[in-house]
C-alpha positions as CSV (number, residue, x, y, z in Angstrom):
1,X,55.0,116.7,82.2
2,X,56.9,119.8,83.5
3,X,58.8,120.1,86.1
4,X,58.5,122.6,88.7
5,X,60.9,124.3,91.1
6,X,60.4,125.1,94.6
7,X,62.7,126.1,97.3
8,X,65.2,123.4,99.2
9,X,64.1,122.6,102.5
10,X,60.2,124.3,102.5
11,X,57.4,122.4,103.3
12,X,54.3,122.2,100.1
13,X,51.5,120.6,99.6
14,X,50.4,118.2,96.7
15,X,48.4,116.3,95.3
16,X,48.1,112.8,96.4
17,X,47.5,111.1,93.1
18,X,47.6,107.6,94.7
19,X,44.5,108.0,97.3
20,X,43.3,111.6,96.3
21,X,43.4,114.9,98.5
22,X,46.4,116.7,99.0
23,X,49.6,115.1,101.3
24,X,52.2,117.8,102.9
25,X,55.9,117.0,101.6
26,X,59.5,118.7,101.7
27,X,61.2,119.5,99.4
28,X,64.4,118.2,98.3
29,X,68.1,120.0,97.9
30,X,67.4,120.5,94.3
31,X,64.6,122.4,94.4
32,X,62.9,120.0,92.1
33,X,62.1,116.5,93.9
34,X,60.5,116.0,97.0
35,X,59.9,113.4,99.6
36,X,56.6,112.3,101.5
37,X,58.6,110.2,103.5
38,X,61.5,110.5,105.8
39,X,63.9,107.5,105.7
40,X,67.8,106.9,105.1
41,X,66.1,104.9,101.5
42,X,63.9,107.2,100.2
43,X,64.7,108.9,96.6
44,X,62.9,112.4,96.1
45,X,59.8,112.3,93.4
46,X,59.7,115.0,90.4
47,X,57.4,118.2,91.5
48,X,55.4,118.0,88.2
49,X,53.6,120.9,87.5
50,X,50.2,118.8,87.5
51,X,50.7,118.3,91.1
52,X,49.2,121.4,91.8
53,X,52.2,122.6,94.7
54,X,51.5,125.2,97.1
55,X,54.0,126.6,99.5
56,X,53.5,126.1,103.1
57,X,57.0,127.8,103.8
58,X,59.8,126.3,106.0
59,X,58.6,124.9,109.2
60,X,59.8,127.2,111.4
61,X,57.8,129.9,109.8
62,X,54.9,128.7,110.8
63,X,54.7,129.6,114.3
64,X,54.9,133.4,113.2
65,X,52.3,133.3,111.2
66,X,49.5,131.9,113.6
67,X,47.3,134.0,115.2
68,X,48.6,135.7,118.1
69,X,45.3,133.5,120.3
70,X,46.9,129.9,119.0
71,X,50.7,130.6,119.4
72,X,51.3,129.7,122.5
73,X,49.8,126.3,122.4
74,X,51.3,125.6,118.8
75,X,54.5,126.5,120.1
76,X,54.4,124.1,123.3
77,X,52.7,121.4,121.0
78,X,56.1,121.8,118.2
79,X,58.2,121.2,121.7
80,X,56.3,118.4,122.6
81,X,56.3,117.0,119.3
82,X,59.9,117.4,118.6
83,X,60.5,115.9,122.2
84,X,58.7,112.6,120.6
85,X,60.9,112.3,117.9
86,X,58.7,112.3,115.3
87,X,60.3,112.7,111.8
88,X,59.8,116.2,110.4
89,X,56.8,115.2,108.0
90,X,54.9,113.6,110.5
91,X,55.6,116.8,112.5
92,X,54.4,119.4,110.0
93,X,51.4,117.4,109.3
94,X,50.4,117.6,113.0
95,X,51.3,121.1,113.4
96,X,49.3,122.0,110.3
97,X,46.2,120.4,111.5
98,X,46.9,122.5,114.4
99,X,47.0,125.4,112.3
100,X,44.2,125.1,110.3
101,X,41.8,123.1,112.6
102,X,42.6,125.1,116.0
103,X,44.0,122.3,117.7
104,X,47.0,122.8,120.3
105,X,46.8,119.4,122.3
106,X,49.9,117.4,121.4
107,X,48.6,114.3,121.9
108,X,45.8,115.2,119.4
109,X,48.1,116.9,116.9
110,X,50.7,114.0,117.3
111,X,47.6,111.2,116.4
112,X,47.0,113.4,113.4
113,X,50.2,113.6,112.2
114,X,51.1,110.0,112.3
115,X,47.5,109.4,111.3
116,X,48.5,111.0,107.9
117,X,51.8,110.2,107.3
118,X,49.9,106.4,107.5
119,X,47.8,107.7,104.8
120,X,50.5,108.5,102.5
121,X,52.1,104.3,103.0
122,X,48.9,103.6,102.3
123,X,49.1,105.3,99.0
124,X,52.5,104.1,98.2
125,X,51.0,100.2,98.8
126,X,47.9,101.2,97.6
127,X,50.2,102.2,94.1
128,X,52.5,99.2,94.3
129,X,49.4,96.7,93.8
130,X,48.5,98.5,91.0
131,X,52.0,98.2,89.2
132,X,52.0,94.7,90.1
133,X,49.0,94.4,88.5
């Protein structure tokens, strides 16, 4: 399995391999590991090549690049969201549902951003029974 690299800190999408689909993670100081979850315990993963990454960019990108109609409420949403104290993950995955789904209500985008990061301990558990046999 190769390894690929990506750039510290930017936000890429993968493949979830536990539960299927694709799961939004960041990437790690090395440019080669990543986390789907934001904790003082976690240890990055390898970004194997068979993951299928794609760049999402850092974060704070993101704003810029939404049409000019959705900016506003993205932008008060990221405020909102950030005012929660949500973890960064949880936060990208709301604001990229916003993104890509035309959603601006933080309460929405919040739901689905804890909604997925949920999806992805599901995975992990969903993985563990399956090492434990």
């Amino acid at each position: 399995m190769a390894i690929e690299r990506c750039t510290p800190g930017e936000i890429i999408e993968v493949d979830d391999v536990a539960l299927g689909g694709r799961k939004i993670v960041l990437v790690d100081d090395t440019g080669v590991g990543y986390f789907d979850l934001i904790s003082d315990t976690e240890l990055p993963k390898p970004i194997y090549a068979e993951l299928n990454a794609r760049s999402l960019g850092p974060l704070e990108s993101w704003l810029g690049t939404a049409p000019e109609s959705q900016r506003r409420g993205l932008v008060q949403a990221w405020v909102a969201l950030n005012a929660r104290n949500l973890d960064v993950l949880t936060i990208a995955r709301a604001l990229h549902v916003g993104l890509t789904q035309e959603v601006a209500d933080p309460l929405e985008l919040e739901r689905h951003g804890i909604a997925a990061t949920e999806r992805v301990k599901r995975g992990r558990e969903l993985a563990a029974r399956a090492l434990r046999g």
